[in-house]
KOLSE-853590 format. One record per atom (N, C-alpha, C, CB): x, y negated, z negated; residue in one letter. Coordinates in steps of 0.2 Angstrom, whole numbers, padded with zeros to 4 digits, always signed. Glycine has a CB too. Layout:
XYZa/...
end
This chain:
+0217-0292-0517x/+0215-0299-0518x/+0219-0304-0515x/+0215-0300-0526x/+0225-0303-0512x/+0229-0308-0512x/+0229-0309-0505x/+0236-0307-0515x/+0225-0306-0501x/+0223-0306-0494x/+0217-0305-0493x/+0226-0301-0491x/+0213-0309-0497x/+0206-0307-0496x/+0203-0313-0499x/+0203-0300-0502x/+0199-0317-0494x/+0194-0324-0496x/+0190-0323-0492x/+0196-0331-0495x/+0186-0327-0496x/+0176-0328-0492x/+0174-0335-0491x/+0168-0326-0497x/+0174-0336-0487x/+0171-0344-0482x/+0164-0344-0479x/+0176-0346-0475x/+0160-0348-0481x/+0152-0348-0478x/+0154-0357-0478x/+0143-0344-0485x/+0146-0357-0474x/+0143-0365-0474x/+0135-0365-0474x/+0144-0369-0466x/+0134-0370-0479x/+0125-0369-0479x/+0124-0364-0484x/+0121-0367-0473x/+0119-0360-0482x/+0118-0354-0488x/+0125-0350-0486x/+0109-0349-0488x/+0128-0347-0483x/+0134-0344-0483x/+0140-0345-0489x/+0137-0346-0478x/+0139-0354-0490x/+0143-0358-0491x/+0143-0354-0501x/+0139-0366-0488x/+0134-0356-0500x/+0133-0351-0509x/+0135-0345-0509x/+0126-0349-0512x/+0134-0342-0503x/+0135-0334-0505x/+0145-0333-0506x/+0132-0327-0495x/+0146-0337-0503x/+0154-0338-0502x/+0156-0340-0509x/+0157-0345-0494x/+0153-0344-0512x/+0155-0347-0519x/+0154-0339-0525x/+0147-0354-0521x/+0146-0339-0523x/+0143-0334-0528x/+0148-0328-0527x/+0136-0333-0527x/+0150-0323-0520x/+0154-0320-0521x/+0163-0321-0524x/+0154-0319-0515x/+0164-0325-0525x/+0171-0327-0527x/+0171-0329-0536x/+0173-0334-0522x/+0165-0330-0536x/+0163-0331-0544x/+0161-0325-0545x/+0158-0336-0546x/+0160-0320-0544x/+0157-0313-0547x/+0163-0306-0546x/+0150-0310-0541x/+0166-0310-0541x/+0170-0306-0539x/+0179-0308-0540x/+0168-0305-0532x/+0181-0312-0543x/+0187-0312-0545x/+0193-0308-0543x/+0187-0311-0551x/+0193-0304-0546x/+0199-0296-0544x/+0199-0299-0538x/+0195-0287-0545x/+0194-0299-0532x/+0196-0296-0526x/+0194-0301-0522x/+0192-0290-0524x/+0196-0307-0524x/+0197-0314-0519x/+0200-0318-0521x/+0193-0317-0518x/+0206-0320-0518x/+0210-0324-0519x/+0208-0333-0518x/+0216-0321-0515x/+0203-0332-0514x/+0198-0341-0513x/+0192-0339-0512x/+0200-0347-0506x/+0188-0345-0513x/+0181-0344-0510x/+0182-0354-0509x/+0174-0340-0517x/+0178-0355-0501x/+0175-0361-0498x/+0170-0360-0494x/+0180-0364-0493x/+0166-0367-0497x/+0160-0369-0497x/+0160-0375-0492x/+0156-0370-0504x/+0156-0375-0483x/+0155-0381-0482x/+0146-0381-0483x/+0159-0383-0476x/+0144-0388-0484x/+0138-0390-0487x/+0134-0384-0489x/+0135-0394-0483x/+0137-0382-0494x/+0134-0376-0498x/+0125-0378-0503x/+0142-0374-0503x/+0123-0373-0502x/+0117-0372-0504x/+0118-0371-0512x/+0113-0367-0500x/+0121-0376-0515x/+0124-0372-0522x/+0119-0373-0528x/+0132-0376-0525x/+0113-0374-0527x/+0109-0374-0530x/+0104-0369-0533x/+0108-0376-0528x/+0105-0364-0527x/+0102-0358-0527x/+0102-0353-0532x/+0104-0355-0522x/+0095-0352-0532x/+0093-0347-0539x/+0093-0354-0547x/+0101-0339-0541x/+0099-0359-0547x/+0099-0363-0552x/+0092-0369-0553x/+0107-0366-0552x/+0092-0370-0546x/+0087-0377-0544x/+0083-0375-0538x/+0092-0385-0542x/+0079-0370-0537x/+0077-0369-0531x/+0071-0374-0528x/+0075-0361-0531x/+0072-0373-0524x/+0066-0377-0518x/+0059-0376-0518x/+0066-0376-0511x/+0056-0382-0521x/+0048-0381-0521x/+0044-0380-0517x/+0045-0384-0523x/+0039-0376-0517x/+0036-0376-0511x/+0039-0372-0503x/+0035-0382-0510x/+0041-0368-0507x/+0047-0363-0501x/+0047-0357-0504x/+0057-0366-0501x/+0041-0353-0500x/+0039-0347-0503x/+0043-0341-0500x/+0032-0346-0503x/+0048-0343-0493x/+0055-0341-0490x/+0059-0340-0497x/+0057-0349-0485x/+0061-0345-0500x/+0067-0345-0502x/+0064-0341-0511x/+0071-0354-0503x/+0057-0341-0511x/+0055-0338-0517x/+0055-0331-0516x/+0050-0340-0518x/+0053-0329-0511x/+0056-0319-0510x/+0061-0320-0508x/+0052-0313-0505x/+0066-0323-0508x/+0070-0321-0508x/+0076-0320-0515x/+0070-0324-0504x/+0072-0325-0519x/+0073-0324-0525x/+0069-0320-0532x/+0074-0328-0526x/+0065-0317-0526x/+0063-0312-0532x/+0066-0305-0534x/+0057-0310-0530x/+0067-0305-0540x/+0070-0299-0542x/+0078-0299-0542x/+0067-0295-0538x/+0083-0306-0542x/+0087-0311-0542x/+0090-0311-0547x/+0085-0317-0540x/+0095-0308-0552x/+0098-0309-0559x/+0100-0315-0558x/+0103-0305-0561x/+0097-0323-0562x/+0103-0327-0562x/+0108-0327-0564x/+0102-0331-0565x/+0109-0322-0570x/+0118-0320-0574x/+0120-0318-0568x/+0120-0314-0581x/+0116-0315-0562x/+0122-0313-0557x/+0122-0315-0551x/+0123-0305-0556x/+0119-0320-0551x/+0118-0326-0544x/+0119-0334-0543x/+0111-0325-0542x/+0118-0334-0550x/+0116-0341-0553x/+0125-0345-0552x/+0112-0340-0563x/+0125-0349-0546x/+0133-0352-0547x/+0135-0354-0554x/+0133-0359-0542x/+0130-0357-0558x/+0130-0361-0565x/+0134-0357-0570x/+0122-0363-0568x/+0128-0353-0569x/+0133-0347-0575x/+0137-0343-0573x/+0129-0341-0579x/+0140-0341-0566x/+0144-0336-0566x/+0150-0342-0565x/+0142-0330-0559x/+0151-0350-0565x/+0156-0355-0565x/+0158-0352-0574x/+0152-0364-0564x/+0151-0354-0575x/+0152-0353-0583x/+0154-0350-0589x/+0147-0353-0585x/+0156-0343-0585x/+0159-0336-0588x/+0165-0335-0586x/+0156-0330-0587x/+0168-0339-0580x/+0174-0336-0576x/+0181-0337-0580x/+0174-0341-0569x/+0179-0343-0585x/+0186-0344-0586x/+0193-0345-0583x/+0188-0342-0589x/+0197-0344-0585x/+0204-0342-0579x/+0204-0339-0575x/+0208-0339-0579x/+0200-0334-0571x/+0203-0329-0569x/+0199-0332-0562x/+0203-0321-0573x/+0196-0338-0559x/+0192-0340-0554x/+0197-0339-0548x/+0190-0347-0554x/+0193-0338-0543x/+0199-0338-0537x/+0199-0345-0535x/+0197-0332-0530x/+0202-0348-0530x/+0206-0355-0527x/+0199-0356-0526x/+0212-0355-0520x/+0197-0363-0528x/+0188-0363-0524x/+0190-0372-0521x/+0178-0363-0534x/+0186-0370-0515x/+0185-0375-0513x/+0179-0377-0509x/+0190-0375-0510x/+0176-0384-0511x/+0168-0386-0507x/+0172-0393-0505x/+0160-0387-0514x/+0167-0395-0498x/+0167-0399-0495x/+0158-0399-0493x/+0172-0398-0490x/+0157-0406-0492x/+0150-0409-0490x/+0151-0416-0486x/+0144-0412-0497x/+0145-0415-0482x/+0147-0423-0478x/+0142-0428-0483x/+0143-0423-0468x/+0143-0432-0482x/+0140-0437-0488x/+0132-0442-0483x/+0148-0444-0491x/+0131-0436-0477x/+0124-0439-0474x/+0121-0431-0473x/+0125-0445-0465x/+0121-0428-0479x/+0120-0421-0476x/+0114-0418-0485x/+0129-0414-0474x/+0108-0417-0483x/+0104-0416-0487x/+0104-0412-0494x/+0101-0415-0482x/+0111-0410-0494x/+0116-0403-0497x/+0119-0407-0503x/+0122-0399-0491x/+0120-0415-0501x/+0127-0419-0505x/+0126-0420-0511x/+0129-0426-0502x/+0118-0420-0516x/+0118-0422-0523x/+0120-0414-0526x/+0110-0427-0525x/+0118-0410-0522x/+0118-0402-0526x/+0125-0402-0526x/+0113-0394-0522x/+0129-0403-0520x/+0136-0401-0521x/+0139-0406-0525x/+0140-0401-0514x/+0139-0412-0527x/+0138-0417-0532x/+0139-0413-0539x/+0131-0421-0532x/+0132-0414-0539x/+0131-0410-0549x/+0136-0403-0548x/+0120-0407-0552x/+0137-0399-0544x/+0139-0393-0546x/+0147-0395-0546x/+0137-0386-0542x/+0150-0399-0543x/+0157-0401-0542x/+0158-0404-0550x/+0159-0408-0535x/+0152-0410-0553x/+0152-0413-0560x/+0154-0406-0564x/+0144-0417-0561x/+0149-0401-0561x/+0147-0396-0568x/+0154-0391-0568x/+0138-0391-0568x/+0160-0390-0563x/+0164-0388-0562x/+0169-0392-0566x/+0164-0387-0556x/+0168-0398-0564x/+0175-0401-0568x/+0174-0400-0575x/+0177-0409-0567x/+0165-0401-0579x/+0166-0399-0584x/+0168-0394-0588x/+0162-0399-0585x/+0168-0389-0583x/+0169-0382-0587x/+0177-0384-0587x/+0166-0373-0584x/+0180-0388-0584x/+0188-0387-0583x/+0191-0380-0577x/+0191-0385-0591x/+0186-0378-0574x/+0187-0374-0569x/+0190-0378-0561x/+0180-0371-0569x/+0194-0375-0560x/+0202-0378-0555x/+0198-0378-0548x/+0211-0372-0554x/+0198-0384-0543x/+0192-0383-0538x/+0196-0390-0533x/+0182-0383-0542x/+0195-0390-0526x/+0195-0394-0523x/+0188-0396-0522x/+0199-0394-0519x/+0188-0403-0522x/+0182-0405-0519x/+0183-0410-0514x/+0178-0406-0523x/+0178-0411-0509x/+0179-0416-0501x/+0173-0417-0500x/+0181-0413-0493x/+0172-0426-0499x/+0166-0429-0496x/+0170-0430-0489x/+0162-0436-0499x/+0166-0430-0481x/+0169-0433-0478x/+0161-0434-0475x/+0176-0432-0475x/+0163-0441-0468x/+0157-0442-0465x/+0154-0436-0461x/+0158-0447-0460x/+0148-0435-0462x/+0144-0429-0458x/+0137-0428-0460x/+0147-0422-0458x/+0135-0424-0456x/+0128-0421-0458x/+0128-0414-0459x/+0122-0424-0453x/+0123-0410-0459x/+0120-0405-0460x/+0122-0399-0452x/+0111-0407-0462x/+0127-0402-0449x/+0129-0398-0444x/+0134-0394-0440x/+0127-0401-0441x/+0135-0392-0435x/+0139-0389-0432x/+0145-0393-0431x/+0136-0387-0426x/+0143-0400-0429x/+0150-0403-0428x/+0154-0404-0434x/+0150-0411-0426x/+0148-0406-0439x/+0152-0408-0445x/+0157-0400-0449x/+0146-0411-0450x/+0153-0395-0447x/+0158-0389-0449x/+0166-0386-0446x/+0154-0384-0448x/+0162-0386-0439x/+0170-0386-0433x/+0173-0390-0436x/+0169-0389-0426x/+0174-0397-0438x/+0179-0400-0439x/+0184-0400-0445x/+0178-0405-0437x/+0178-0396-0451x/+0182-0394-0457x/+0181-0391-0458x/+0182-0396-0462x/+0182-0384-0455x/+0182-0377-0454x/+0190-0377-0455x/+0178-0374-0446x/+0192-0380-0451x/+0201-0379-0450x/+0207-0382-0457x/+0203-0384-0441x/+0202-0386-0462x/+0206-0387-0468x/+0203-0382-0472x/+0205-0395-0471x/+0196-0377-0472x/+0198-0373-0477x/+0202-0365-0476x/+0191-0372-0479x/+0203-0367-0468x/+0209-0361-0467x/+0214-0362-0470x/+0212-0359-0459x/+0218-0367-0470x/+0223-0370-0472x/+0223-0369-0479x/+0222-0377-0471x/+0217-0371-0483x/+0218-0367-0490x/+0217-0361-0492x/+0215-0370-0494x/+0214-0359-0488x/+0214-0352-0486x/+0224-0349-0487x/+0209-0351-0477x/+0226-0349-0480x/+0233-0348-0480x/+0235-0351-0484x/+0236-0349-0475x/+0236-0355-0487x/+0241-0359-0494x/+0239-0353-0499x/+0237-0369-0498x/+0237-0350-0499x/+0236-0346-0506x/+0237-0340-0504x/+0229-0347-0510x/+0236-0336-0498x/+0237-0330-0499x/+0243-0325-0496x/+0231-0328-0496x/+0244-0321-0500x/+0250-0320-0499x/+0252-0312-0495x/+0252-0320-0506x/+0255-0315-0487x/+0254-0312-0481x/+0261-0306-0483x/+0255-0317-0473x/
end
């Protein structure tokens, strides 16, 4: 665990989340940039893509909402970022809200960007950073 983190962007970004919430023991962080953190909780209408893909999908074991919701202490270092021109930003929003609610420990980041490559490259290298801040070499 103490050498072990998961970083995605976009849907990665969820799987990077949802892994680090399911998986505790064996990850010392999980970072999300403009993460799809809605997935399985709020899915997309009219997206029959993202609907087989959730078929047959435990929410208790996909669902960011509830697995935030059962973590209690033992969460690994989480960290999300979103650009605040990136179609991603109200979902990372409410789940940052619904984080602090639970009192679950989390950084969160708006900065300018969209939904893209540039905007990752350039905060790609503050979630190494918290990446290294926490694990122990």
């Amino acid at each position: 665990r103490e050498r072990r983190a998961v970083a995605g962007l976009s849907m990665g970004g969820y799987g990077a989340l949802m892994l680090g919430l399911r998986h505790p023991e064996t990850f010392c962080a999980a970072c999300s940039h403009s993460g799809a953190v809605f997935f399985l909780h709020h899915h997309a209408p009219d997206r029959p893509d993202i609907d087989a893909i959730m078929d047959g999908l435990s929410p208790d074991d996909y669902d960011l909402y509830r697995l935030a919701s059962r973590i209690g202490g033992r969460a690994p270092a989480i960290r999300i970022d979103c650009g605040v021109e990136d179609y991603l930003i109200e979902a990372n929003r409410d789940f940052h809200r619904h984080l602090e609610g639970l009192g679950v420990p989390h950084d969160y980041h708006e900065f300018p960007g969209a939904h893209t490559w540039d905007y990752w490259d350039l905060h790609i290298r503050e979630s190494l950073a918290f990446i290294a801040g926490r694990m122990e070499l």
